[in-house]
C-alpha positions as CSV (number, residue, x, y, z in Angstrom):
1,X,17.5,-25.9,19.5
2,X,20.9,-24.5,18.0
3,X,21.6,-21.2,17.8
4,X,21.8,-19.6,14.6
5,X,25.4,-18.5,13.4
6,X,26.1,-15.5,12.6
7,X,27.8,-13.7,9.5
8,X,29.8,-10.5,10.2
9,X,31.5,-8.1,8.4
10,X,33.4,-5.2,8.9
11,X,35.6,-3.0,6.1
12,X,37.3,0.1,6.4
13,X,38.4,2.6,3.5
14,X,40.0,6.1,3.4
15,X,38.3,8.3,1.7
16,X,39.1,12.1,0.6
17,X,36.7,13.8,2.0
18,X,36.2,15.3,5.5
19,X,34.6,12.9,8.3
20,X,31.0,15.5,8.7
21,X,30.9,15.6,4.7
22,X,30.7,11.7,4.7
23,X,28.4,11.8,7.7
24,X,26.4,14.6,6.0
25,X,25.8,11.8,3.0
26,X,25.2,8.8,5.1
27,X,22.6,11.2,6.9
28,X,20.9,12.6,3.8
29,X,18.6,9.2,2.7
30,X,16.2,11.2,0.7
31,X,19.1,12.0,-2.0
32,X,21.2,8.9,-2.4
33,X,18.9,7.9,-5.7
34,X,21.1,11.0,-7.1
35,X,24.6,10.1,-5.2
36,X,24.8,6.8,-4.8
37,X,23.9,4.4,-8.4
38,X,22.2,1.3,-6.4
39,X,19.4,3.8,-5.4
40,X,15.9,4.5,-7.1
41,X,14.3,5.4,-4.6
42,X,14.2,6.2,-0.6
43,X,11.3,7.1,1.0
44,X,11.5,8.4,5.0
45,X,8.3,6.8,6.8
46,X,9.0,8.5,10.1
47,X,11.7,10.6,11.9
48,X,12.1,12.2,15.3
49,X,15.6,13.4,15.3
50,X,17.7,10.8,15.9
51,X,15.8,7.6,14.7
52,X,14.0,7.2,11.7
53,X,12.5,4.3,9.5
54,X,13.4,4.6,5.3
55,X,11.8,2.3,2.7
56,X,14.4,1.9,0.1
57,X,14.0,0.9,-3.7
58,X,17.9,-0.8,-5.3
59,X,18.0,-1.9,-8.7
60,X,20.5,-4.8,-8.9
61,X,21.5,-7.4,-11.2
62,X,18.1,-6.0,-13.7
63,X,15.8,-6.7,-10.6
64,X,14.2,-4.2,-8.2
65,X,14.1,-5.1,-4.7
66,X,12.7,-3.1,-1.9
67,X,13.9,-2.9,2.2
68,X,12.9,-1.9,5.5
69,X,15.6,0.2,7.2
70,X,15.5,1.4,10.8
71,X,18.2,4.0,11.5
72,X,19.5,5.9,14.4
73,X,21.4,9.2,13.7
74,X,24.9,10.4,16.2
75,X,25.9,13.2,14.5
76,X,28.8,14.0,17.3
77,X,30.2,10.7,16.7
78,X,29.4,10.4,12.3
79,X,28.1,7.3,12.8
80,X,24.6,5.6,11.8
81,X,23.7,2.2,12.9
82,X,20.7,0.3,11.4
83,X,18.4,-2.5,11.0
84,X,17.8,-3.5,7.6
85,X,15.0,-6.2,6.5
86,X,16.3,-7.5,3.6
87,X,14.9,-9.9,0.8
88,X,18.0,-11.4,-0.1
89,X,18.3,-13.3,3.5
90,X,14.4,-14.2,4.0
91,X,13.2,-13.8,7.4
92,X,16.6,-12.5,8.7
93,X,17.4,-8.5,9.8
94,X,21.1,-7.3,8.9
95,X,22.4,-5.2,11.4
96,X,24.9,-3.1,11.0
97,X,26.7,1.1,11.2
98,X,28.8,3.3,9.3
99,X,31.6,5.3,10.8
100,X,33.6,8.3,9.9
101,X,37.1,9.0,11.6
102,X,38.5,11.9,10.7
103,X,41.7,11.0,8.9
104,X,43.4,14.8,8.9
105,X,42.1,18.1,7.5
106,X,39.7,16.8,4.5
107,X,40.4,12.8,4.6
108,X,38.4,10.3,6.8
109,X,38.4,5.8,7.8
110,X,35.0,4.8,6.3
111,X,33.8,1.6,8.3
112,X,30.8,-0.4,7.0
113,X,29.9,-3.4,9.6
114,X,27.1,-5.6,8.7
115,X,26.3,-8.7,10.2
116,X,23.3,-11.7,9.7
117,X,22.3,-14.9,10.4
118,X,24.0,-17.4,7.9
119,X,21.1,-17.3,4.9
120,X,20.4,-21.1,4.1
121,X,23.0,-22.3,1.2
122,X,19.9,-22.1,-1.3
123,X,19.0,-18.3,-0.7
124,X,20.0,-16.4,-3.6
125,X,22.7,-14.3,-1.6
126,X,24.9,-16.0,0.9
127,X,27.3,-15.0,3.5
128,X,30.3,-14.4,0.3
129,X,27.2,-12.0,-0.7
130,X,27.7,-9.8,2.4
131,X,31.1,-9.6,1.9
132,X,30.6,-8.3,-2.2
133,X,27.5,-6.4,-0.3
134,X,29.5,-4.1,2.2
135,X,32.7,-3.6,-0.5
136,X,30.4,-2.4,-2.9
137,X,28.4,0.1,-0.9
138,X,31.9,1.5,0.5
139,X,33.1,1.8,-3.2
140,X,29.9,3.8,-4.1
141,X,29.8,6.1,-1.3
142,X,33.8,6.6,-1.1
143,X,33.1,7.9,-5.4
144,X,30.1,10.0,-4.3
145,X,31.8,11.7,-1.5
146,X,35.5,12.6,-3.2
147,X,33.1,15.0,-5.1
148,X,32.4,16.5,-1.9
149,X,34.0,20.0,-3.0
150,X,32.3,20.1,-6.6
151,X,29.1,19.4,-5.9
152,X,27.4,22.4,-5.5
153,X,28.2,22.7,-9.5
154,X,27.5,19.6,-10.5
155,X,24.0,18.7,-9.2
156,X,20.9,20.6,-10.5
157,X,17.6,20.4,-9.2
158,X,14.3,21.8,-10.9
159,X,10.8,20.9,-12.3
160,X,8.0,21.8,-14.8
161,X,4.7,22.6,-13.7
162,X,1.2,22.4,-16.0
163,X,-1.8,23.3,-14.8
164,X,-4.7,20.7,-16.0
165,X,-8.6,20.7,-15.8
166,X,-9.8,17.4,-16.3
167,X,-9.4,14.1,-14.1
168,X,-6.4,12.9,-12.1
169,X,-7.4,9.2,-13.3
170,X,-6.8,10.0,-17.3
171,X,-3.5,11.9,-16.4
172,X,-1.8,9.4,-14.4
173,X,-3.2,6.7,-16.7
174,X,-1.5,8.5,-19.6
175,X,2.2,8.9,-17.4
176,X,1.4,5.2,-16.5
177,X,1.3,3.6,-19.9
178,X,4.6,4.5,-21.3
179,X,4.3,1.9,-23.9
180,X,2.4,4.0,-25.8
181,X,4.7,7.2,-25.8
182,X,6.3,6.5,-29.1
183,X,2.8,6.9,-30.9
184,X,2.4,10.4,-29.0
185,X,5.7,12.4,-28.2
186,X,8.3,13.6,-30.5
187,X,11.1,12.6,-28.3
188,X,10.6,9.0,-28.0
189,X,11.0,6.5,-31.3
190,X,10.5,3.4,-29.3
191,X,9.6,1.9,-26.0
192,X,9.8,-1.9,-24.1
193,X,8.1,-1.9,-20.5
194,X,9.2,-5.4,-18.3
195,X,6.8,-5.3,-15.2
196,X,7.8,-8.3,-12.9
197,X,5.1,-7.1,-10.0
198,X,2.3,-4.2,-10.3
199,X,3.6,-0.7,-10.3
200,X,7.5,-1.6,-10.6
201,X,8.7,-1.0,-14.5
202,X,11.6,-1.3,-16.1
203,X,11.3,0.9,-19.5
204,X,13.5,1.3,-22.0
205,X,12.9,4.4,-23.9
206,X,14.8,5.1,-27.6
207,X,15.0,8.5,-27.6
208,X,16.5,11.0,-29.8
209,X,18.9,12.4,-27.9
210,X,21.4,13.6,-31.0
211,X,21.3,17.5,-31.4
212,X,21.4,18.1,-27.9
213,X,24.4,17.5,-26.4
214,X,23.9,13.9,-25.0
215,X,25.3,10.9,-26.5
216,X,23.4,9.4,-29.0
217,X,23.4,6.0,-30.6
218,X,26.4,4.3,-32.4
219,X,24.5,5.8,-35.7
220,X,23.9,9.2,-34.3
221,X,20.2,8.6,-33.9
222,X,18.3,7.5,-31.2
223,X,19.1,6.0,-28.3
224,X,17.7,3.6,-25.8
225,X,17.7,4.1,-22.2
226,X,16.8,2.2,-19.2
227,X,14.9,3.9,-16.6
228,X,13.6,2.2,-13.4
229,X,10.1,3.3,-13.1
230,X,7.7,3.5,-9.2
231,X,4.2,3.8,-9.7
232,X,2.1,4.5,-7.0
233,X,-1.2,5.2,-8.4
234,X,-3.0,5.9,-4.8
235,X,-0.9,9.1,-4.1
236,X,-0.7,9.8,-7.4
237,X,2.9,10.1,-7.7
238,X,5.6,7.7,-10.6
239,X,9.1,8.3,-9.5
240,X,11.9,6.9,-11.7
241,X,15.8,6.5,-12.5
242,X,18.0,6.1,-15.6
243,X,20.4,3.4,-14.8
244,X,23.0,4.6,-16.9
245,X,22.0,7.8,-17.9
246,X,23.6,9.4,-21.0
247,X,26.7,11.8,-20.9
248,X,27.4,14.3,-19.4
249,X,24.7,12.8,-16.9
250,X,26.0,10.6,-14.5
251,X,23.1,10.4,-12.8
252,X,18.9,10.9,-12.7
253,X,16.4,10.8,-11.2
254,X,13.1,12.4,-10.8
255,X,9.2,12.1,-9.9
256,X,6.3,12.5,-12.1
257,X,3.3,13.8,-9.3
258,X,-0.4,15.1,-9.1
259,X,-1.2,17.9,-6.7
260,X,-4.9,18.4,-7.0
261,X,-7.6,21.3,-5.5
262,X,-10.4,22.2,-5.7
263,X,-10.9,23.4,-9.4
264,X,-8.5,20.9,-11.2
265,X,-4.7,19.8,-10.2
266,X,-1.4,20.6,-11.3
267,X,0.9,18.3,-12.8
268,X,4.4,18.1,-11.7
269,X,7.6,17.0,-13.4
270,X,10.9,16.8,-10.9
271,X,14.5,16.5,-12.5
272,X,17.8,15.5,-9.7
273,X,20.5,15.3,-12.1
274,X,24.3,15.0,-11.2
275,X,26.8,15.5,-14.2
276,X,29.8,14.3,-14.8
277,X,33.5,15.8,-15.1
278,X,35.3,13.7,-17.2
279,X,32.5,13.1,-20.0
280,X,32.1,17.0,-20.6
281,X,34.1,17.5,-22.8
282,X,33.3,14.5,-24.9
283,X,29.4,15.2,-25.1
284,X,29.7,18.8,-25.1
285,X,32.9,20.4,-27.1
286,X,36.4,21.1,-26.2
287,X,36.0,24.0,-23.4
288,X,33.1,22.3,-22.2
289,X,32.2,23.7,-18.2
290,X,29.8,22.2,-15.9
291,X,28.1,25.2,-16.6
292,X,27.3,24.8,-20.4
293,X,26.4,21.1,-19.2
294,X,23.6,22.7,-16.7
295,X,22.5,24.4,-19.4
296,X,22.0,22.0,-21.9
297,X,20.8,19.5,-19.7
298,X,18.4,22.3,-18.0
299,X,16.8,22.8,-21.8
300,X,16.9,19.1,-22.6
301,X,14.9,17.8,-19.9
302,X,12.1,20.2,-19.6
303,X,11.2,20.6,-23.1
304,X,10.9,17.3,-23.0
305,X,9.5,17.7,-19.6
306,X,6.9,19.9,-21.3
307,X,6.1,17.8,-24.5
308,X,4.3,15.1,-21.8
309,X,2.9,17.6,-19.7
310,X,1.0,19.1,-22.5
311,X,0.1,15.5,-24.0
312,X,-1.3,14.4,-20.7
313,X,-3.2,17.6,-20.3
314,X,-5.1,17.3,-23.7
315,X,-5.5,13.5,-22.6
316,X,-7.3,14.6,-19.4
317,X,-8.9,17.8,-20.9
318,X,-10.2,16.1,-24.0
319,X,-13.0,13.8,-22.8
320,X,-14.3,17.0,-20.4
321,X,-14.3,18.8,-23.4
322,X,-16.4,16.9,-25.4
323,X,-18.6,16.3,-22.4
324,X,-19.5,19.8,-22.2
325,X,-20.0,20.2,-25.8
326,X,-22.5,17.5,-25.8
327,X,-24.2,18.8,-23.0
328,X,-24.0,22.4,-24.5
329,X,-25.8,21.0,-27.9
330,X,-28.3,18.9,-26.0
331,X,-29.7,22.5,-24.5
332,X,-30.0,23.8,-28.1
C-alpha cells in the first residue's frame, strides 16, 4: 500500500519582542483565550514539566471546533513541538514546533512548522489550508507579543463572588439559559442562542452598553455582542469569550463557576480582559490612560457581574424558601 504524502510547512517572521518573551507566551496555554483571538478556551489535562496534554476550544469561520494537543516544553532552546489532533484533517495528527531565535536585544525569528498527511481533496481544509493555518497563527502571536512591554497595564484580571443557599442545579440552570436574560436583567435588551452540539453556544447579547464608556450601537443604544459560550454542566463551570468585544476591550474572556460545601456554594464570576491602545481615546475621552480604561471596564463588568449573581441567587434561594415556609405552616 502507498505511502501517505505528506504536507509541510514551515514560516518564519521577526517579531519585536525578545526570544524568552515569545517563548514565555507560546509556554503559557492557559491564557491565550486572552492574547491570542482564535482562542476560547484551553484547558491543561496533564503536565509534568516538560510535556503536557491541552484541550483547546477555536472559534473560526462562526464554528467552534475543539483539539487534542500534546506538547513538550525546551525552555533553553524557546522551542515547543506538538502533536495536534485536529478535526479539520479527520483521522490525521499535525505535527509540528515553534521557535524563537533571538534576533538582538528585544527582537527575535518566530518559526511555525507544521506538517500532515495530505487531507483528501473533499475535507473541508486542505493542504492550501495549512499554509493560511501556520501564517495566521504567526500573525496572531507576532500582535500579541509586540505588546510584550505594555502588558502589565493593559490586562486586568478579577471576579465577583456571591454566596448562595439553595441548589447548584437551579443556579447553573439559570447561567445556562441565557435566552431568557432579557426578561430578568437590566443590562441585557435582547438575546439569540445558536447551539450546533450540547453545551457549545454562540449568544448574542444586545446590551446597553452606552453610558459606560464602551461603544454602543450606531443609535447610541444597545448593542449586540457575540460571545462564544462552554458549558459544562458536570463540574459546574460555563466559560465564555466575546469575539469582538467592544472598545476599549480588545479582548474577553471569563468563567462563570460553582464551588460548593457543605452548607451551600458560592458562585463565581471571572473577568481576563486585555484593552486596547489605540481605541482609548475614542471610547473614553481625549486624555484617555489605560488606567481610566481599567477603571471603567473594572465597574462595568462587575456590576453587571453582580446583577446575575444576585438573579441566580434569588432563582436558587426562592424554591428553598417557599419550601420552608410550607413546611413552617404545615407545623402550625
Amino acid at each position: 500500500m502507498p505511502s501517505q504524502p505528506v504536507r509541510s510547512v514551515r514560516r518564519t517572521v521577526r517579531v519585536a519582542a525578545p526570544a524568552h518573551v515569545v517563548y514565555g507566551m507560546l509556554a503559557d496555554a492557559p491564557r491565550w483565550p486572552v492574547l491570542l483571538p482564535s482562542y476560547v478556551h484551553v484547558e491543561r489535562m496533564d503536565f509534568d514539566g516538560a510535556g503536557e496534554t491541552l484541550l483547546a476550544w477555536e472559534f473560526q469561520d462562526g464554528r467552534v471546533r475543539s483539539s487534542r494537543l500534546r506538547r513538550t516544553l525546551r525552555p533553553q532552546a524557546h522551542r515547543v513541538d506538538f502533536e495536534q489532533d485536529d478535526p479539520a484533517w479527520p483521522g490525521d495528527t499535525v505535527a509540528g514546533s515553534w521557535s524563537a531565535e533571538p534576533d538582538g536585544a528585544e527582537r527575535s525569528l518566530v518559526t511555525l512548522w507544521q506538517q500532515t498527511p495530505n487531507a483528501p481533496a473533499n475535507a473541508p481544509a486542505g493542504p492550501d489550508g495549512l499554509d493560511a493555518d501556520t501564517a495566521g497563527r504567526l500573525a496572531r502571536l507576532r500582535e500579541a507579543a509586540e505588546r510584550w512591554d505594555r502588558l502589565d497595564e493593559l490586562l486586568l484580571a478579577f471576579e465577583e463572588r456571591m454566596r448562595v443557599e439553595g441548589p447548584a442545579e437551579l443556579v447553573y440552570d439559570f447561567l445556562y439559559r441565557v435566552e431568557d436574560w432579557p426578561e430578568l436583567l437590566p443590562h441585557v435588551d435582547g438575546s439569540s442562542v445558536r447551539e450546533d452540539r450540547p453545551g457549545t453556544q454562540v449568544v448574542v447579547l444586545d446590551t446597553a452598553a452606552a453610558g459606560a464608556g464602551f461603544t454602543a450601537g450606531p443609535d447610541g443604544g444597545a448593542a449586540g455582542f457575540e460571545t462564544v459560550r462552554l458549558c459544562f454542566p458536570h463540574a459546574g463551570r460555563i466559560v465564555f469569550k466575546e469575539t469582538a468585544p467592544p472598545a476599549p476591550l480588545t479582548a474577553h474572556s471569563g468563567e462563570w463557576s460553582l464551588v460548593p460545601d457543605e452548607s451551600g456554594l458560592t458562585v463565581v464570576c471571572a473577568h481576563r480582559v486585555l484593552l486596547g491602545e489605540e481605541p482609548l481615546e475614542a471610547a473614553l475621552g481625549a486624555g484617555a490612560l489605560p488606567v481610566d480604561a481599567r477603571r471603567q471596564v473594572r465597574e462595568r463588568l462587575g456590576r453587571e457581574s453582580r446583577q446575575t449573581l444576585r438573579l441566580a441567587k434569588w432563582h436558587a434561594e426562592s424554591p428553598v424558601r417557599r419550601l420552608r415556609q410550607g413546611r413552617g405552616g404545615s407545623r402550625r
